[in-house]
MOPAC internal coordinates of N, CA, C and O (Angstrom, degrees):
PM7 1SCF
backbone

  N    0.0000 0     0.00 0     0.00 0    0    0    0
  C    1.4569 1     0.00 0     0.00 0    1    0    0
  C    1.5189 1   109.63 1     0.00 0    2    1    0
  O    1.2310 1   122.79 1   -64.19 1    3    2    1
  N    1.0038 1   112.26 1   115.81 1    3    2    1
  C    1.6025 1   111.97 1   152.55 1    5    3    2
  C    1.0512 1   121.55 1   -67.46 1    6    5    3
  O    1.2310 1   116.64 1   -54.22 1    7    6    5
  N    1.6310 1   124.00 1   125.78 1    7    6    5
  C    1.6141 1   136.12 1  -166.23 1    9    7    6
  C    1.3067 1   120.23 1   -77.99 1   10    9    7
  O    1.2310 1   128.56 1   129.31 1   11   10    9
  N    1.6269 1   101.11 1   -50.69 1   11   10    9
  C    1.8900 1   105.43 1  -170.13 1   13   11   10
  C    1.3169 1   101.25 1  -100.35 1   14   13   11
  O    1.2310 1   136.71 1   -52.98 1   15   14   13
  N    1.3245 1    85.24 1   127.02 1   15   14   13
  C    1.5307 1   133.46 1   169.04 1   17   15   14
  C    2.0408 1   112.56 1   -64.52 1   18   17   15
  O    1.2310 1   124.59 1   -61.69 1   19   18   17
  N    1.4174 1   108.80 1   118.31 1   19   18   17
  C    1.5212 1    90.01 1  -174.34 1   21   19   18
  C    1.6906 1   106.40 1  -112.54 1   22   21   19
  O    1.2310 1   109.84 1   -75.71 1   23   22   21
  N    1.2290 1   136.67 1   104.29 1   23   22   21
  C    1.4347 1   142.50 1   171.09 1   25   23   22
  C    1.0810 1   112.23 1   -72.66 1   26   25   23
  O    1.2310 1   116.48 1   -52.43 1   27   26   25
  N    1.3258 1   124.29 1   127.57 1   27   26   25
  C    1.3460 1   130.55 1  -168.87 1   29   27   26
  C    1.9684 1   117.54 1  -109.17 1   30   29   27
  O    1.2310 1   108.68 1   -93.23 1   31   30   29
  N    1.2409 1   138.78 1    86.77 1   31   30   29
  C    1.6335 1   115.09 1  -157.09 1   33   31   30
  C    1.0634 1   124.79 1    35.97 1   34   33   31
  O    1.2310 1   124.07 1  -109.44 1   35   34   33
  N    1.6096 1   109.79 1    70.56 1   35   34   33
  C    0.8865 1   139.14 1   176.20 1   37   35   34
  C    1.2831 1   106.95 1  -100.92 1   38   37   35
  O    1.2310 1   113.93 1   170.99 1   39   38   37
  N    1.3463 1   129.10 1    -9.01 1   39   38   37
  C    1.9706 1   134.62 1   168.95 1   41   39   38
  C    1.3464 1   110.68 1  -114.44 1   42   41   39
  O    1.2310 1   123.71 1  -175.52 1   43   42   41
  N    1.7232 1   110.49 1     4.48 1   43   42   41
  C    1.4656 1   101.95 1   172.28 1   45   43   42
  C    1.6208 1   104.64 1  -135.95 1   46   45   43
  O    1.2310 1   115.72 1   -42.73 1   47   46   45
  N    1.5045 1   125.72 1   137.27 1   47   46   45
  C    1.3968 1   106.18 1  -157.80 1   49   47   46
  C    1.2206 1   141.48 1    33.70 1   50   49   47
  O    1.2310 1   112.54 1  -129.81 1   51   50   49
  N    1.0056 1   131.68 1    50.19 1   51   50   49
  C    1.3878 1   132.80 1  -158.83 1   53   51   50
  C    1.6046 1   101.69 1   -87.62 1   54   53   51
  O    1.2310 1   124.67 1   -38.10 1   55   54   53
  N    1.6978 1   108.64 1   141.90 1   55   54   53
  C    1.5123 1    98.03 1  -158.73 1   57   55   54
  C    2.0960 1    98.48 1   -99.68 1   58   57   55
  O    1.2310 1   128.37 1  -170.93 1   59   58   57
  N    1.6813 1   101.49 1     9.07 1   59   58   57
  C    1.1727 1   112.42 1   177.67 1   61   59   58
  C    1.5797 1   118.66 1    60.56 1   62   61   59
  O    1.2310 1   131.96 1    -7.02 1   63   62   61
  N    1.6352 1    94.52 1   172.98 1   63   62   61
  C    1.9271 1    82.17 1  -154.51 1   65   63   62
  C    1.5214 1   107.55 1    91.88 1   66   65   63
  O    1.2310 1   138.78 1    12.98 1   67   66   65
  N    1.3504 1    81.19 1  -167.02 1   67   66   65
  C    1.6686 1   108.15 1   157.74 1   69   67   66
  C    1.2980 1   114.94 1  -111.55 1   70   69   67
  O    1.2310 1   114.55 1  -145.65 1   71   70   69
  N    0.8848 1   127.94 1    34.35 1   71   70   69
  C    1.2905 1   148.55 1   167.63 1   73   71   70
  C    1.4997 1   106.42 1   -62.29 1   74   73   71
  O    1.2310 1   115.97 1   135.98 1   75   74   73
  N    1.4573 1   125.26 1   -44.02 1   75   74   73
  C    1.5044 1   121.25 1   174.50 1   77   75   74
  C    1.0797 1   121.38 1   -96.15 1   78   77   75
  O    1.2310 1   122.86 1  -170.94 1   79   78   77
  N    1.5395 1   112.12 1     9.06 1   79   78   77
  C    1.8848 1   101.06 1   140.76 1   81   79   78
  C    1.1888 1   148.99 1   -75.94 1   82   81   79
  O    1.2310 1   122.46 1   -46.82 1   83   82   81
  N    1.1291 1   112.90 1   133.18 1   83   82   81
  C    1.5060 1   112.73 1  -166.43 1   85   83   82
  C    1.4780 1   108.99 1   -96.55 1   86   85   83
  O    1.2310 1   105.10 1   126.53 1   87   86   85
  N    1.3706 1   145.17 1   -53.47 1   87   86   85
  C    1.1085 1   130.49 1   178.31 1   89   87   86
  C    1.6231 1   108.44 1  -171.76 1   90   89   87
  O    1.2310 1   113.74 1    -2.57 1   91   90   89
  N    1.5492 1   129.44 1   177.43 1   91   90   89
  C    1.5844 1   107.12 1  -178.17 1   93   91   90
  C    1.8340 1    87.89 1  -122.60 1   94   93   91
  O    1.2310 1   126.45 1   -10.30 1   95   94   93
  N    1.1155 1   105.20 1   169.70 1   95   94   93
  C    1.6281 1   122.13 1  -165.33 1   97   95   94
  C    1.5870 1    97.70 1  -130.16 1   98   97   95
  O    1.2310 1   126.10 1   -16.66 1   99   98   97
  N    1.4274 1   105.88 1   163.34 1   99   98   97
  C    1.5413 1   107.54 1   172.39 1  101   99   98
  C    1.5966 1   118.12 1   -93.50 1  102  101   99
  O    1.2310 1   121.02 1   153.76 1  103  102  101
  N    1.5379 1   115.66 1   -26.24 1  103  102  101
  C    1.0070 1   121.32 1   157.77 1  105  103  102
  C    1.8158 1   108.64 1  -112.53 1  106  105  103
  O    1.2310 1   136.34 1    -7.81 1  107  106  105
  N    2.0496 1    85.97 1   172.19 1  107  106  105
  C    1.5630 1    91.13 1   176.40 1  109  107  106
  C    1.6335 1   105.33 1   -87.31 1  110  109  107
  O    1.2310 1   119.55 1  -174.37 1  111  110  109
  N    1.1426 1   118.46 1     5.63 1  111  110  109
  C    1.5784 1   119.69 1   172.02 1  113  111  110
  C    1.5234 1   113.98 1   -44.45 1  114  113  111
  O    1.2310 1   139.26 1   121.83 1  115  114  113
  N    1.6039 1    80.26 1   -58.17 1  115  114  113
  C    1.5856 1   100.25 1  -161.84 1  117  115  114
  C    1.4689 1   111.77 1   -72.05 1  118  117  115
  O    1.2310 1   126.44 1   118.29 1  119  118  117
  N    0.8746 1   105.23 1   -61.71 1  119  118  117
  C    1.5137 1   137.08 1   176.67 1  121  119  118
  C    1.9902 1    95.97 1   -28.34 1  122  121  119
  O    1.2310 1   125.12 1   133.32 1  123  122  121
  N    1.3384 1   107.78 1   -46.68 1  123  122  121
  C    1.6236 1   116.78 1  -164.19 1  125  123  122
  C    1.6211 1    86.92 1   -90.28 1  126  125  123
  O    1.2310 1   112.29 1   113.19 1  127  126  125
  N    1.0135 1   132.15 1   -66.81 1  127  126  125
  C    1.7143 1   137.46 1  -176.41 1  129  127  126
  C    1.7463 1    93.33 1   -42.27 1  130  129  127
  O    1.2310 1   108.66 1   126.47 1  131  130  129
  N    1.2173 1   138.81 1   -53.53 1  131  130  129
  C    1.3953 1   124.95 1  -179.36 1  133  131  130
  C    1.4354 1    93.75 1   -81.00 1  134  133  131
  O    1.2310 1    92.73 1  -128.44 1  135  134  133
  N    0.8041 1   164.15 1    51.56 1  135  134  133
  C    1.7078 1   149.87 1   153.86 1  137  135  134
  C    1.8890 1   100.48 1  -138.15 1  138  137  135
  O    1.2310 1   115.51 1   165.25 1  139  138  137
  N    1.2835 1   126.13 1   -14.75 1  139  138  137
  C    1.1505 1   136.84 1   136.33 1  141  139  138
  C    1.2633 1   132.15 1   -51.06 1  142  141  139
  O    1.2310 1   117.62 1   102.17 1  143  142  141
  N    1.4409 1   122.13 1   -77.83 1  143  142  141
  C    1.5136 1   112.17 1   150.90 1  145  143  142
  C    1.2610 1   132.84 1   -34.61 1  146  145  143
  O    1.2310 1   115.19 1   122.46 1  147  146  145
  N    1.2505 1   126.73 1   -57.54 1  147  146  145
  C    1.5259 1   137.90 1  -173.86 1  149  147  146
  C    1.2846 1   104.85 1   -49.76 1  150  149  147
  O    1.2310 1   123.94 1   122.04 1  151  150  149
  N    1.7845 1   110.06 1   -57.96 1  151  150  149
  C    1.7058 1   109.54 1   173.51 1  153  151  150
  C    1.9792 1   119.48 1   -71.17 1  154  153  151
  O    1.2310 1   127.70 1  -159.18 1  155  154  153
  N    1.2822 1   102.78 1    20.82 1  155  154  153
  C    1.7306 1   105.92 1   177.72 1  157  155  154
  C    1.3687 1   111.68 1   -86.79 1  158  157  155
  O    1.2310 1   132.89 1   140.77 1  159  158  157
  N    1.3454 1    92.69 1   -39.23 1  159  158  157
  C    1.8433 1   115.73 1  -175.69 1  161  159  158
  C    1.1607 1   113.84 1   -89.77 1  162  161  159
  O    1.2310 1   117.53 1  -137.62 1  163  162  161
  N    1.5694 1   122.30 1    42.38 1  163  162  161
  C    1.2782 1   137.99 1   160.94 1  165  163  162
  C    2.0991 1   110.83 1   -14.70 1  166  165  163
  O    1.2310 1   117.78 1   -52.13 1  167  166  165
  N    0.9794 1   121.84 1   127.87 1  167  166  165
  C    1.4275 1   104.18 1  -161.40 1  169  167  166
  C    2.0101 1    90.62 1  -105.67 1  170  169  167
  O    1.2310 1   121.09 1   168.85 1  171  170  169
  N    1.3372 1   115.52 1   -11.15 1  171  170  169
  C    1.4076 1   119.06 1  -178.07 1  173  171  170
  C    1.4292 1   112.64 1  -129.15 1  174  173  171
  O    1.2310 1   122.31 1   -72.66 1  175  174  173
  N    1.1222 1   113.18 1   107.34 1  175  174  173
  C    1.7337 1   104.36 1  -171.00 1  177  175  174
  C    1.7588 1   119.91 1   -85.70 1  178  177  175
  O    1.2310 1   139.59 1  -166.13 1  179  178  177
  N    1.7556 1    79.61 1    13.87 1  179  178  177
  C    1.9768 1    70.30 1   162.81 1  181  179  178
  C    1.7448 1    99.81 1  -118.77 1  182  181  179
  O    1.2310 1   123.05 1  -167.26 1  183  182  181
  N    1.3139 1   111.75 1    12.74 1  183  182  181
  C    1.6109 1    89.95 1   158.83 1  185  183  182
  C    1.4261 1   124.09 1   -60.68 1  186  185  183
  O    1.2310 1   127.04 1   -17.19 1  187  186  185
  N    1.1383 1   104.06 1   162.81 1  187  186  185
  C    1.6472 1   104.94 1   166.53 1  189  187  186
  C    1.1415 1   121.63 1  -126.24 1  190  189  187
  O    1.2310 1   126.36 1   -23.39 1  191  190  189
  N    1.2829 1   105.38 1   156.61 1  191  190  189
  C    1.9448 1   105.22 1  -164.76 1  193  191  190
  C    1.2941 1   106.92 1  -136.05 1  194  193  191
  O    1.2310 1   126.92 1   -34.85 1  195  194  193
  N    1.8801 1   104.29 1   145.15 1  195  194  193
  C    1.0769 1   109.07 1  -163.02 1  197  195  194
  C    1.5868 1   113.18 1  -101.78 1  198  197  195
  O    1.2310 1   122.59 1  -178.31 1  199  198  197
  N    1.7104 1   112.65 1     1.69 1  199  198  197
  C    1.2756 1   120.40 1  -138.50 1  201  199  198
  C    1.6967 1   125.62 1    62.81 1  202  201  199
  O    1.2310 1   127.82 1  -149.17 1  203  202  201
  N    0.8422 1   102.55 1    30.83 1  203  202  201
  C    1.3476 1   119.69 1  -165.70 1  205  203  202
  C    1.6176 1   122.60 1  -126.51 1  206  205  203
  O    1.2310 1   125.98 1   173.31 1  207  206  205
  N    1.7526 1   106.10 1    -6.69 1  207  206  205
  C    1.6196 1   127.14 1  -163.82 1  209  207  206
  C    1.4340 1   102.85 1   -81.04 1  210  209  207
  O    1.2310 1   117.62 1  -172.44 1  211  210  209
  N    1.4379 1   122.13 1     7.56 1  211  210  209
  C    1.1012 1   117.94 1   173.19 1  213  211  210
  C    1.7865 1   116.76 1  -131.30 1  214  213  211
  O    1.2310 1   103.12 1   -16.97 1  215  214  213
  N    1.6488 1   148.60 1   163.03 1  215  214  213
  C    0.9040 1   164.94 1   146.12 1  217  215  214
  C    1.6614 1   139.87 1   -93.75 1  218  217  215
  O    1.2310 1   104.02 1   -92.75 1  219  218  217
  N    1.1625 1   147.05 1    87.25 1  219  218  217
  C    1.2962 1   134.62 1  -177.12 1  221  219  218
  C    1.5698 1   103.58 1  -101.79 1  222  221  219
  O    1.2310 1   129.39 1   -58.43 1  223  222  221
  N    1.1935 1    99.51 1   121.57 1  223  222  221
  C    1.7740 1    94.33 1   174.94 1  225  223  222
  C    1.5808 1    98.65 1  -117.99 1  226  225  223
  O    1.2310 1   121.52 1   -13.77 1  227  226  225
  N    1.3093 1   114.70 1   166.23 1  227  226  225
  C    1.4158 1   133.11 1  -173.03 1  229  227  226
  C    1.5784 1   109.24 1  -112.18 1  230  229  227
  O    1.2310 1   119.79 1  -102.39 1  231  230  229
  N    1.4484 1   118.00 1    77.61 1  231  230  229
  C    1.6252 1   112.81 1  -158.42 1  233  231  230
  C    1.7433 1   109.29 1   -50.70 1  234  233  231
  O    1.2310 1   118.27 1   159.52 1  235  234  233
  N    1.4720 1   120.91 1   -20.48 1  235  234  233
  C    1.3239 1   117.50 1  -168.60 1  237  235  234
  C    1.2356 1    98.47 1   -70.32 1  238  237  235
  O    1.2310 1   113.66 1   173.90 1  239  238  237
  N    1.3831 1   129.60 1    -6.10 1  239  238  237
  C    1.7001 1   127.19 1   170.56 1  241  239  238
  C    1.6715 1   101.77 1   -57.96 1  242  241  239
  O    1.2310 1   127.06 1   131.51 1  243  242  241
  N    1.1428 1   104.03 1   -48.49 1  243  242  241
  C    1.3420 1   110.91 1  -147.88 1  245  243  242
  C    1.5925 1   100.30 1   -94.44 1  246  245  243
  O    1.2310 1   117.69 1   150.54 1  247  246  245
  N    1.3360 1   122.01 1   -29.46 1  247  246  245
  C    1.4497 1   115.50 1   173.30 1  249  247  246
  C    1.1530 1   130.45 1  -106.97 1  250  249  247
  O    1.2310 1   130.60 1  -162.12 1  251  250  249
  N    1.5762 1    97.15 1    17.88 1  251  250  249
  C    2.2505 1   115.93 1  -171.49 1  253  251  250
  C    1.3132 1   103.22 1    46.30 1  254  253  251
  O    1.2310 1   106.78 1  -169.37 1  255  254  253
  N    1.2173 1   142.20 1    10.63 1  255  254  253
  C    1.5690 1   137.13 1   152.25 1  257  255  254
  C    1.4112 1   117.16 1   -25.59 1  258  257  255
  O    1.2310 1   125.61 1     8.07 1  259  258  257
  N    1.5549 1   106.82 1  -171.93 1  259  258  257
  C    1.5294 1   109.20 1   168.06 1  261  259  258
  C    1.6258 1    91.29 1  -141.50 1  262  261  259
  O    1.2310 1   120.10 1   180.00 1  263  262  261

């Protein structure tokens, strides 16, 4: 299983659902390096950002896994 969870503007337009997931990674390396890029390519340049256009969650939070 890959753990981290990557949310993508999920506090700005959010199209709700899970709709603003993008995919899970095995590390949070990766997981943060694609949620970096993704938020570079701003698709509206009058959004505004809070540093915040991105999410990494750690699903073993949520399912007591390892």
């Amino acid at each position: 299983m890959k753990p981290y969870l990557l949310i993508v503007w999920h506090l700005y337009y959010p199209k709700g659902g899970t709709d603003d997931w993008v995919a899970t990674f095995a590390t949070h390396a990766e997981a943060k390096a694609e949620g970096e890029k993704l938020t570079s390519q701003q698709p509206d340049p009058l959004r505004v950002t809070s540093g915040e256009d991105y999410q990494v969650v750690d699903l073993r939070d949520w399912t007591g896994g390892e």
